[in-house]
N, CA, C and O atoms as a Tripos MOL2 file, in Angstrom:
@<TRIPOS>MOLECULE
protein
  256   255    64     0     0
PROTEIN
NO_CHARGES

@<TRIPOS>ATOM
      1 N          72.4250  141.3560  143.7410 N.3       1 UNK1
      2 CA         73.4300  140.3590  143.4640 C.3       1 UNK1
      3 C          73.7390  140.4260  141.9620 C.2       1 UNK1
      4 O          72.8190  140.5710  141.1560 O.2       1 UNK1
      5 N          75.0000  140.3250  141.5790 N.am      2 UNK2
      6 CA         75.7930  140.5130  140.2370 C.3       2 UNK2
      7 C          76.7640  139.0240  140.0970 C.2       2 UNK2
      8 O          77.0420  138.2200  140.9870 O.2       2 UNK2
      9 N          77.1470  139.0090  138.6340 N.am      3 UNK3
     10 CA         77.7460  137.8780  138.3100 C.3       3 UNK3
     11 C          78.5910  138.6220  137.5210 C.2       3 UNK3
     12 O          78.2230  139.6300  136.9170 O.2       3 UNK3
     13 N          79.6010  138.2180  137.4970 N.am      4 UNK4
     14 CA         80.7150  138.8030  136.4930 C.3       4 UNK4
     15 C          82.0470  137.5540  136.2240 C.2       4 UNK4
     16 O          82.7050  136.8680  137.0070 O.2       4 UNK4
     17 N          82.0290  137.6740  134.8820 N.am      5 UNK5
     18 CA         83.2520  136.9500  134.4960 C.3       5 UNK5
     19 C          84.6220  137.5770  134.0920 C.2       5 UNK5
     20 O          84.6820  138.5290  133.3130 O.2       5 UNK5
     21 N          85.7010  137.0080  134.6500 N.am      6 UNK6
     22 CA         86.9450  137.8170  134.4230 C.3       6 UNK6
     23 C          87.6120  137.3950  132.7440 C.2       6 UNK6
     24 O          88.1910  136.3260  132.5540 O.2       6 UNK6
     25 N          87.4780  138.0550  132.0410 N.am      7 UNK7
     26 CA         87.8360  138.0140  130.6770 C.3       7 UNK7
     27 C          89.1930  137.3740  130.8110 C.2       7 UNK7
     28 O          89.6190  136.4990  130.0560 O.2       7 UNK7
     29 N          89.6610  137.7490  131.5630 N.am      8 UNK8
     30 CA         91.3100  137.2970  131.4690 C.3       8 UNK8
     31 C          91.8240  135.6860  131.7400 C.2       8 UNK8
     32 O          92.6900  134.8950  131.3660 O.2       8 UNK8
     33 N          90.4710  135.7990  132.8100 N.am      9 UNK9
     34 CA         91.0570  133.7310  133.5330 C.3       9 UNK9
     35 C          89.6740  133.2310  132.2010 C.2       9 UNK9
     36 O          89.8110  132.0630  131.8360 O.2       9 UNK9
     37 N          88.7310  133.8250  131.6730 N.am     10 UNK10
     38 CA         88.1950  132.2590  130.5090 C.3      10 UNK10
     39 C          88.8090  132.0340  129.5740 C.2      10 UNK10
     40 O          89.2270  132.8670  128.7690 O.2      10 UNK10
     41 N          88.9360  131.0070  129.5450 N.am     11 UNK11
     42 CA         89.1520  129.9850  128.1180 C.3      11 UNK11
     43 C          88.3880  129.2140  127.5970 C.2      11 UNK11
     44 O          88.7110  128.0600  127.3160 O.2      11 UNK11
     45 N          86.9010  129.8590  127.3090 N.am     12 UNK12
     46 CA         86.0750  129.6740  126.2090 C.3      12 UNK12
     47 C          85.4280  128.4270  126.5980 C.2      12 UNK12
     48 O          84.7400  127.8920  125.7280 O.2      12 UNK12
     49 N          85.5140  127.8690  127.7200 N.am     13 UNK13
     50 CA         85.4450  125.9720  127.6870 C.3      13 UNK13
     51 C          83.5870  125.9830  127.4530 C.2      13 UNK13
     52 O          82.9770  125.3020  126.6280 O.2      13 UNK13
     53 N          83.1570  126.6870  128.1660 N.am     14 UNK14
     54 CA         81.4890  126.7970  127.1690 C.3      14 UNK14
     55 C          80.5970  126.3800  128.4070 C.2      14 UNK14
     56 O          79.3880  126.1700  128.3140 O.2      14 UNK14
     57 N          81.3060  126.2860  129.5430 N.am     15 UNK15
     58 CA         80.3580  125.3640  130.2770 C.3      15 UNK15
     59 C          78.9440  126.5310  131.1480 C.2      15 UNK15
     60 O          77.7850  126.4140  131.5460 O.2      15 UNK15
     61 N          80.0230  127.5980  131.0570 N.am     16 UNK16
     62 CA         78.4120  128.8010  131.7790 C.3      16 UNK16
     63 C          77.5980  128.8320  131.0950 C.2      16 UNK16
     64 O          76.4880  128.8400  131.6270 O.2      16 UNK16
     65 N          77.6470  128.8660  129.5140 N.am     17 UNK17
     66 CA         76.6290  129.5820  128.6160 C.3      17 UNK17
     67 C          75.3510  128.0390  128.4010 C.2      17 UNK17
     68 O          74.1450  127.9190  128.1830 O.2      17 UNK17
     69 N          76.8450  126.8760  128.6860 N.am     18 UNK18
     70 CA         75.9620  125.2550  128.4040 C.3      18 UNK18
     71 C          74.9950  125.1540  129.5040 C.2      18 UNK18
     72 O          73.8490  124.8040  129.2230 O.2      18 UNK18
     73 N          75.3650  125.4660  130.9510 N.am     19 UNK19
     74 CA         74.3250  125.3490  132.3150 C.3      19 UNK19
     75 C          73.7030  126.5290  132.6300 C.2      19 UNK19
     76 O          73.1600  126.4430  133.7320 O.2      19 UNK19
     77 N          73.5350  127.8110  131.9990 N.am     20 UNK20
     78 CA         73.0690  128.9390  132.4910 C.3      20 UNK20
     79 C          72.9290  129.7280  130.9240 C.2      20 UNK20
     80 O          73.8020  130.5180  130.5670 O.2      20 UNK20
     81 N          71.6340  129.3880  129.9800 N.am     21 UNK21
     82 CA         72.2820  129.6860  129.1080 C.3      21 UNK21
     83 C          71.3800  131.1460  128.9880 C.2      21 UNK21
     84 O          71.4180  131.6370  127.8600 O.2      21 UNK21
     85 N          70.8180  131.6710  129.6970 N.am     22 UNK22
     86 CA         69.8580  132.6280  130.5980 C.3      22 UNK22
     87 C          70.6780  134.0050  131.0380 C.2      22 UNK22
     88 O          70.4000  135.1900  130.8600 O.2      22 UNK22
     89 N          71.8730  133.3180  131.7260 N.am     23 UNK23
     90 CA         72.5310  134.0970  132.3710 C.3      23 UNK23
     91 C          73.8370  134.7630  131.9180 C.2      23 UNK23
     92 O          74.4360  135.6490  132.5280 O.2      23 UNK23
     93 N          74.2790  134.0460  130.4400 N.am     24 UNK24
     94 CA         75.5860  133.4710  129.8040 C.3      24 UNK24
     95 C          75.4140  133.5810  128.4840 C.2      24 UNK24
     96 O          74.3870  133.2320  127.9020 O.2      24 UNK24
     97 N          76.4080  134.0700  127.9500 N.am     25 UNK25
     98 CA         76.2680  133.6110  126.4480 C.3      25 UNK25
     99 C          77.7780  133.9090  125.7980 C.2      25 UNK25
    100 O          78.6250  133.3760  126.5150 O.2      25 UNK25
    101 N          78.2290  134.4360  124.9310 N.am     26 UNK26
    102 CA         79.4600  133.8120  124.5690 C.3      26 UNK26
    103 C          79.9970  135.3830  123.1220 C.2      26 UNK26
    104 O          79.4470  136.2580  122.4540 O.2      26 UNK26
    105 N          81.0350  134.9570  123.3220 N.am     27 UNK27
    106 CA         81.6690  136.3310  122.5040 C.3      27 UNK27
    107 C          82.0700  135.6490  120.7430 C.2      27 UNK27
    108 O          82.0190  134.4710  120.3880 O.2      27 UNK27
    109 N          82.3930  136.6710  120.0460 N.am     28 UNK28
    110 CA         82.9810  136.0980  118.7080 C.3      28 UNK28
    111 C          84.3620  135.3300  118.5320 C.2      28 UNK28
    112 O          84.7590  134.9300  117.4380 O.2      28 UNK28
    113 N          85.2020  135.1340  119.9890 N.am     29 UNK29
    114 CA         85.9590  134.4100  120.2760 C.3      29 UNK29
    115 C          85.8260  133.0550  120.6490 C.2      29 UNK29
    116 O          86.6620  132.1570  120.5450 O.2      29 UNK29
    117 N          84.0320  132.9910  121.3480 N.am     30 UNK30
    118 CA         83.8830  131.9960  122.0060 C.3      30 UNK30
    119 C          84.1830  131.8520  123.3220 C.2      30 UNK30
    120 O          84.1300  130.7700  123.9060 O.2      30 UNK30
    121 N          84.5610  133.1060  123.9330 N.am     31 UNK31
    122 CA         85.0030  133.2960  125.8530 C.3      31 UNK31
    123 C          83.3980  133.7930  126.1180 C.2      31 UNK31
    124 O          82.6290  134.4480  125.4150 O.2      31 UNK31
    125 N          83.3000  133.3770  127.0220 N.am     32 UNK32
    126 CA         82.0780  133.4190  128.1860 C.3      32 UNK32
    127 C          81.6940  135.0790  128.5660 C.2      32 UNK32
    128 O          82.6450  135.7790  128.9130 O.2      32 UNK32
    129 N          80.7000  135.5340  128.5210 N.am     33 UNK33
    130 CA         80.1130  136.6960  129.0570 C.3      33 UNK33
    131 C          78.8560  136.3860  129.4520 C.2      33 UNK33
    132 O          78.1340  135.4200  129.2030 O.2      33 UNK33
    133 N          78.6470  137.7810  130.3900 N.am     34 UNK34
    134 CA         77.1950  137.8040  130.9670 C.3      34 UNK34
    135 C          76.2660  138.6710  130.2990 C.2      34 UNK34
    136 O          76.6570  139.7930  129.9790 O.2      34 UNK34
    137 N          75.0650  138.3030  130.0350 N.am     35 UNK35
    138 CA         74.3540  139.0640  129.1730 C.3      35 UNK35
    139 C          73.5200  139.5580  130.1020 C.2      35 UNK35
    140 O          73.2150  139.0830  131.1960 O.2      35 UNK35
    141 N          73.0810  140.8230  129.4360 N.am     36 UNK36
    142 CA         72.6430  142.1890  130.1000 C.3      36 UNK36
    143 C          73.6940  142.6320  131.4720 C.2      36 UNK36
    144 O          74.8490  142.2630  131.6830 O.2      36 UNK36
    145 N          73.1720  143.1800  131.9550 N.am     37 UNK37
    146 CA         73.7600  143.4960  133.3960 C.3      37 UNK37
    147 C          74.0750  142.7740  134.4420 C.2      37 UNK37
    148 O          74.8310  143.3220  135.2450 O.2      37 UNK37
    149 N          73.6840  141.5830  134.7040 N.am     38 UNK38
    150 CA         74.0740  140.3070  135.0170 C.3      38 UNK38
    151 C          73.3620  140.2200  136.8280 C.2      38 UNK38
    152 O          73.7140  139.6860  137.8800 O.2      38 UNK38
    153 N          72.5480  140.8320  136.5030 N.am     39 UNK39
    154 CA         71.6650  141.1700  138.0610 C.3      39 UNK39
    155 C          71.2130  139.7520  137.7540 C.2      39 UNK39
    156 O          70.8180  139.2280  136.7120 O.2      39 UNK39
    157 N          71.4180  139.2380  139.1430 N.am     40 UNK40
    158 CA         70.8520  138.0530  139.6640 C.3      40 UNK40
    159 C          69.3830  137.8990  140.5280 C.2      40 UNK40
    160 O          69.3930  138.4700  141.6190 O.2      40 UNK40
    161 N          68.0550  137.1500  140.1360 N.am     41 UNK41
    162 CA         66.9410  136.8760  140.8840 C.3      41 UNK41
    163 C          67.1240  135.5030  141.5230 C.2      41 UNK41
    164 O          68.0460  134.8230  141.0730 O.2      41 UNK41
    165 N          66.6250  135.1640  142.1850 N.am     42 UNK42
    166 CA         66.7240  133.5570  142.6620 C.3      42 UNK42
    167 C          67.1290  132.4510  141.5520 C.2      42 UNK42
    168 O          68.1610  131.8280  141.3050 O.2      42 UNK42
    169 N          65.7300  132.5080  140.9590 N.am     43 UNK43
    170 CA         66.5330  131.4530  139.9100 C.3      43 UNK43
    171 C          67.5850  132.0100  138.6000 C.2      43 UNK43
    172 O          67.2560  131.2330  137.7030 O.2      43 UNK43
    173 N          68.2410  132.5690  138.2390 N.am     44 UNK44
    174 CA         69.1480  132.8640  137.8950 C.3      44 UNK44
    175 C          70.3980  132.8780  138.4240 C.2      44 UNK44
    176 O          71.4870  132.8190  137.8540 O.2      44 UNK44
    177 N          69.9950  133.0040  140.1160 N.am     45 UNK45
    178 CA         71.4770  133.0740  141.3290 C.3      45 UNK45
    179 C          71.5340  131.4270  140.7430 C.2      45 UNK45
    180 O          72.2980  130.9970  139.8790 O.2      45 UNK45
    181 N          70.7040  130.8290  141.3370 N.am     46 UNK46
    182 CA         70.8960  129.0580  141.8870 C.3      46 UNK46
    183 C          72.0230  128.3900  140.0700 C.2      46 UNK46
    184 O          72.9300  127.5640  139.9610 O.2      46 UNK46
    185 N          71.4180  129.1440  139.1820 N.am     47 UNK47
    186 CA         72.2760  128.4610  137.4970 C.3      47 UNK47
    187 C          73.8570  129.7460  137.5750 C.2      47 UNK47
    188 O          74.9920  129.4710  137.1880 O.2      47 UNK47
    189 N          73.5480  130.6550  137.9890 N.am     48 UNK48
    190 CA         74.9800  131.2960  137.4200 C.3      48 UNK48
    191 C          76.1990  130.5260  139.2170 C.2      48 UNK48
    192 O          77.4110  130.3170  139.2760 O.2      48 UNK48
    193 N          75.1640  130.3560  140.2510 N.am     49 UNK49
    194 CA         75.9310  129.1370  141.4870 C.3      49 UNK49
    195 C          76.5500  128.0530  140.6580 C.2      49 UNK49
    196 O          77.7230  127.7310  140.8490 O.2      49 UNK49
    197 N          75.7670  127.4460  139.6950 N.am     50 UNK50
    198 CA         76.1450  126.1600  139.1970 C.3      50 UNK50
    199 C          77.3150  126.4390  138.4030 C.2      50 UNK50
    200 O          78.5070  126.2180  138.6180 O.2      50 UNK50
    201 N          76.6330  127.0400  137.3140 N.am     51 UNK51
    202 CA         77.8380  127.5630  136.5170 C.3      51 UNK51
    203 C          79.2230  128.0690  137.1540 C.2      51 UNK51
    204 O          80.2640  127.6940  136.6140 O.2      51 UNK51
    205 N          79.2950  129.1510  138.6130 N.am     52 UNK52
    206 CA         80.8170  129.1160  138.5350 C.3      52 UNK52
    207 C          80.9600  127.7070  139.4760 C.2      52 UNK52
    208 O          82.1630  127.4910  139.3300 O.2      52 UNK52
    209 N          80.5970  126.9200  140.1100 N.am     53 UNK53
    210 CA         81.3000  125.5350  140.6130 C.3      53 UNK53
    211 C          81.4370  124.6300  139.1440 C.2      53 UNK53
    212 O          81.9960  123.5350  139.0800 O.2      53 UNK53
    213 N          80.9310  125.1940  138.2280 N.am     54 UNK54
    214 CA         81.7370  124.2520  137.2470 C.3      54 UNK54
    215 C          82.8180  124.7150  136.2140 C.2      54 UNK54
    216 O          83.3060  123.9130  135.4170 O.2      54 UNK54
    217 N          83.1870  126.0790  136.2550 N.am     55 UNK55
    218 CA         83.7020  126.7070  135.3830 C.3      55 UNK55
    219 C          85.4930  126.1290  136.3390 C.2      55 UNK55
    220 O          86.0560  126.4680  137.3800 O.2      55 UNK55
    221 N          85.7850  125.1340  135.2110 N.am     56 UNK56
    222 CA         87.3620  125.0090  135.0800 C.3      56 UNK56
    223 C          88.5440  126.2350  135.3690 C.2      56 UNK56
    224 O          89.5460  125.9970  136.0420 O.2      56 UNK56
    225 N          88.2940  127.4460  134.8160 N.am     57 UNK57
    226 CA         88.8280  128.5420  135.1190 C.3      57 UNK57
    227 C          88.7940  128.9890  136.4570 C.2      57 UNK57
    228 O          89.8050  129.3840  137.0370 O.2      57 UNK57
    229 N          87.7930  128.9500  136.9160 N.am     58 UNK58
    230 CA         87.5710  130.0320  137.8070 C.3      58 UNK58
    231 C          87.4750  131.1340  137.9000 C.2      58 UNK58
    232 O          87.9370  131.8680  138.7740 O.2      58 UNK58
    233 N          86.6770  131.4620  136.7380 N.am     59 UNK59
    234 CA         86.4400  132.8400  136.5060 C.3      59 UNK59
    235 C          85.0080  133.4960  136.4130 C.2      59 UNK59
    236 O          84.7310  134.6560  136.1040 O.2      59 UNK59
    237 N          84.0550  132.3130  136.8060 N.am     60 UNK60
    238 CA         82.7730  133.3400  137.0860 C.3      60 UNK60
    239 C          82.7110  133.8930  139.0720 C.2      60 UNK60
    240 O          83.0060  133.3550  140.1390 O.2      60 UNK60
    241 N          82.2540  134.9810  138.7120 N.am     61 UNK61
    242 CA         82.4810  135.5050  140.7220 C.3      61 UNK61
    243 C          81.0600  136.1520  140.5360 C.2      61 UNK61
    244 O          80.6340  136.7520  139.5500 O.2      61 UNK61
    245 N          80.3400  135.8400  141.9050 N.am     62 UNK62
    246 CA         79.3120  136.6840  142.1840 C.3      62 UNK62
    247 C          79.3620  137.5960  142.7710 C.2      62 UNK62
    248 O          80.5650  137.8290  142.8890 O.2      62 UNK62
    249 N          78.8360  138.3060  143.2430 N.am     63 UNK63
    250 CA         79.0610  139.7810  144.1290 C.3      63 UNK63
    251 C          77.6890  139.9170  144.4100 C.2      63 UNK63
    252 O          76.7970  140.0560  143.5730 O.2      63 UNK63
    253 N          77.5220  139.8510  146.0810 N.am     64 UNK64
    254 CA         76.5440  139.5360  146.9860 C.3      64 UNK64
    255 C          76.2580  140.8130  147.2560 C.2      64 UNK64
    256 O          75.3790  141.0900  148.0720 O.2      64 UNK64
@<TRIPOS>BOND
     1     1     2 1
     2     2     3 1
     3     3     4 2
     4     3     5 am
     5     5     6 1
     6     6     7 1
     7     7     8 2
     8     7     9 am
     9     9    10 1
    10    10    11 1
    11    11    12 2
    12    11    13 am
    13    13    14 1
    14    14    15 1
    15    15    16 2
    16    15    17 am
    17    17    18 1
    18    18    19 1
    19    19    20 2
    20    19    21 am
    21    21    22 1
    22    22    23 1
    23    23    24 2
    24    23    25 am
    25    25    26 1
    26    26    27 1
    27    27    28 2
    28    27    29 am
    29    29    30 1
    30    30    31 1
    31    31    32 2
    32    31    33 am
    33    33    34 1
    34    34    35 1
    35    35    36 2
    36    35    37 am
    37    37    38 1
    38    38    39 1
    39    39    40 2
    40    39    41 am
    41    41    42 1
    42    42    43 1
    43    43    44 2
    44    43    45 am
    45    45    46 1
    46    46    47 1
    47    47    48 2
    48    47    49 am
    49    49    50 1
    50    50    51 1
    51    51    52 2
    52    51    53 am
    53    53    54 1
    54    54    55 1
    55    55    56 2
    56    55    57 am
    57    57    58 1
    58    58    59 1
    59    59    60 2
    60    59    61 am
    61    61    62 1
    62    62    63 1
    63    63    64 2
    64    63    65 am
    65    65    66 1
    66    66    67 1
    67    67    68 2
    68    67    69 am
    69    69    70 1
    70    70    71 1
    71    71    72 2
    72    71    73 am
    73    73    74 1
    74    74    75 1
    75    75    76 2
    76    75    77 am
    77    77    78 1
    78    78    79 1
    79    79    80 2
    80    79    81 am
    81    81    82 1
    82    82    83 1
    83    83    84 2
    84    83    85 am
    85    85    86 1
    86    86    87 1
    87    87    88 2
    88    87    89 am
    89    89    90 1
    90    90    91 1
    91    91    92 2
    92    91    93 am
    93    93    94 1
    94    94    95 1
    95    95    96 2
    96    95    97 am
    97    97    98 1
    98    98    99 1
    99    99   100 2
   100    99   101 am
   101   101   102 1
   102   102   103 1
   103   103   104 2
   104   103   105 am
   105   105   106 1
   106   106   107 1
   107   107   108 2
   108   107   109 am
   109   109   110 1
   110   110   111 1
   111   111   112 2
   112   111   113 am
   113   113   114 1
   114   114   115 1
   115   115   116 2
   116   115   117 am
   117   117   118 1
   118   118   119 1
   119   119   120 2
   120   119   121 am
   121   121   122 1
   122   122   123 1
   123   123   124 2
   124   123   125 am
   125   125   126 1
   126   126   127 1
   127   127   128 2
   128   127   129 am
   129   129   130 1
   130   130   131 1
   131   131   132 2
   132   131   133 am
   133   133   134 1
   134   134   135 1
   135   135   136 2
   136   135   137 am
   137   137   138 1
   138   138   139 1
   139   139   140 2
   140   139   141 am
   141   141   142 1
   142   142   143 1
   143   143   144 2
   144   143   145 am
   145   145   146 1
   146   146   147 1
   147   147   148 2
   148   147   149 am
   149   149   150 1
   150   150   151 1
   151   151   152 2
   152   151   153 am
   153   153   154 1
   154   154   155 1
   155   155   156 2
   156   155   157 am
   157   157   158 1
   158   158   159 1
   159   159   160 2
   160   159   161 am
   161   161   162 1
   162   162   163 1
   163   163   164 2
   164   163   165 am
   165   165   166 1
   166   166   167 1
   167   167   168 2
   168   167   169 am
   169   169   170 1
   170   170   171 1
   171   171   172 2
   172   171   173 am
   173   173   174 1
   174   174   175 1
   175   175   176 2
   176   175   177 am
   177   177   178 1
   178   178   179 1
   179   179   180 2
   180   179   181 am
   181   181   182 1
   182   182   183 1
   183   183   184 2
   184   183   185 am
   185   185   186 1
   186   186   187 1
   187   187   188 2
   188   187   189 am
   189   189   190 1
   190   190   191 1
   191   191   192 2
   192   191   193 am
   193   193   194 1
   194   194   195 1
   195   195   196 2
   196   195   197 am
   197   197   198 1
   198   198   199 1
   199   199   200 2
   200   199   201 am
   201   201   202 1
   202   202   203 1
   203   203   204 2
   204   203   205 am
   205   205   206 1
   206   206   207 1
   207   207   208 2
   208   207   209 am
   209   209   210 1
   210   210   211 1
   211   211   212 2
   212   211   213 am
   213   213   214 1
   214   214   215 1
   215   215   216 2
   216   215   217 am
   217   217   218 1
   218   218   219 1
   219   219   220 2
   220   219   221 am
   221   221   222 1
   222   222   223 1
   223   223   224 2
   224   223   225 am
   225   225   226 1
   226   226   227 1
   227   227   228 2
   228   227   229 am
   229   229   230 1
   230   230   231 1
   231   231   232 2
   232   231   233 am
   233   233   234 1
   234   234   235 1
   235   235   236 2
   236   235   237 am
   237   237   238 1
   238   238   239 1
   239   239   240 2
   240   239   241 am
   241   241   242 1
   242   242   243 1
   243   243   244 2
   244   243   245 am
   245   245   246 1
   246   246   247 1
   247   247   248 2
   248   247   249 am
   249   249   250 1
   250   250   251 1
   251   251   252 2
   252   251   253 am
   253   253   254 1
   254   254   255 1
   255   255   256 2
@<TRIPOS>SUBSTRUCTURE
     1 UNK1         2 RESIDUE 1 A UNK
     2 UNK2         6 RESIDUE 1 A UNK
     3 UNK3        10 RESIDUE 1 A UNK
     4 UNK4        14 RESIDUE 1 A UNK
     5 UNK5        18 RESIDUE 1 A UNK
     6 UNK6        22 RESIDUE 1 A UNK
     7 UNK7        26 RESIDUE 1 A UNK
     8 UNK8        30 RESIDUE 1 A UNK
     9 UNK9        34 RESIDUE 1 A UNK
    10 UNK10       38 RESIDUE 1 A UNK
    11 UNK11       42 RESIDUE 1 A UNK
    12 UNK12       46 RESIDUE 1 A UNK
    13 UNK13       50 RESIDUE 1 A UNK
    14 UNK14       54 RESIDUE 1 A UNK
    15 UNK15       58 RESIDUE 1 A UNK
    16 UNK16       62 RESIDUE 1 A UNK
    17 UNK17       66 RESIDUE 1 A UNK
    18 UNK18       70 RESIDUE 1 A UNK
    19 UNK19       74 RESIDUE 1 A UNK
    20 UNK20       78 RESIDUE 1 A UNK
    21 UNK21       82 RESIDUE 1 A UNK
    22 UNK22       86 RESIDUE 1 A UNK
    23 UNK23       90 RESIDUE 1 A UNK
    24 UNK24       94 RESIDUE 1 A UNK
    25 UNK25       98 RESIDUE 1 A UNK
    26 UNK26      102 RESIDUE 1 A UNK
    27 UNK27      106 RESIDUE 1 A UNK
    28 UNK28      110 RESIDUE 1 A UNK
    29 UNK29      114 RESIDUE 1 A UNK
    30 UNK30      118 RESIDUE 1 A UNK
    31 UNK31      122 RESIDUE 1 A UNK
    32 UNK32      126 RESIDUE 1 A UNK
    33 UNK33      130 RESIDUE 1 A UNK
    34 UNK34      134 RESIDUE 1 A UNK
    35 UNK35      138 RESIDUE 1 A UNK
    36 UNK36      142 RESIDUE 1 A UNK
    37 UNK37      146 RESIDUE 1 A UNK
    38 UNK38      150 RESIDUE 1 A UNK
    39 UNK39      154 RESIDUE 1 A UNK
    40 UNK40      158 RESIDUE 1 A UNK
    41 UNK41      162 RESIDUE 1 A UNK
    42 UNK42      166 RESIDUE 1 A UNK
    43 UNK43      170 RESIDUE 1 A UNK
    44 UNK44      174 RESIDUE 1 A UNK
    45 UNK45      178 RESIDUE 1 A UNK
    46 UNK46      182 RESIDUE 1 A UNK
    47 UNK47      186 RESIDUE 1 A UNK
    48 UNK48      190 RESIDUE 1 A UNK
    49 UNK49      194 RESIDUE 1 A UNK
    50 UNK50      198 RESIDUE 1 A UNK
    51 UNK51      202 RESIDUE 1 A UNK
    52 UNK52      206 RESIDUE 1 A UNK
    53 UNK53      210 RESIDUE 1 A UNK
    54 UNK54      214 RESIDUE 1 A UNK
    55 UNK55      218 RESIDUE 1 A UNK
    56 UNK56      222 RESIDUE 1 A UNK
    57 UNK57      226 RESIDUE 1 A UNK
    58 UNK58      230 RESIDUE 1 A UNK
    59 UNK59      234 RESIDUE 1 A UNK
    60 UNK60      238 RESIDUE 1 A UNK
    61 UNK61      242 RESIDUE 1 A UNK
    62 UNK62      246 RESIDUE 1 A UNK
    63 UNK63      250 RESIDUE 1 A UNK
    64 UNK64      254 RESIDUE 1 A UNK
């Protein structure tokens, strides 16, 4: 399982890197990325889950 954010739909709002800050962290713009390779274990799935039901954009996607 993978997490990926679409560069194009964030607008920086901060909220992945604020609830997943594990999974998330943030560019010199301040838009949302996934740090390292973005392979998901259980608890990392259940915060980068949280993170995209809260991401305003709609731009974090997992890939099962």
């Amino acid at each position: 399982m993978r997490v990926v954010i679409d560069a194009e739909l964030c607008q920086g709002q901060g909220r992945c890197f604020s609830i997943a800050p594990t999974v998330f962290g943030f560019d010199e713009l301040g838009s949302g990325v996934v740090l390292g390779e973005g392979r998901l274990d259980e608890v990392t799935a259940t915060q980068a889950r949280l993170a995209q039901a809260n991401c305003p954009e709609h731009a974090i996607f997992i890939e099962e």
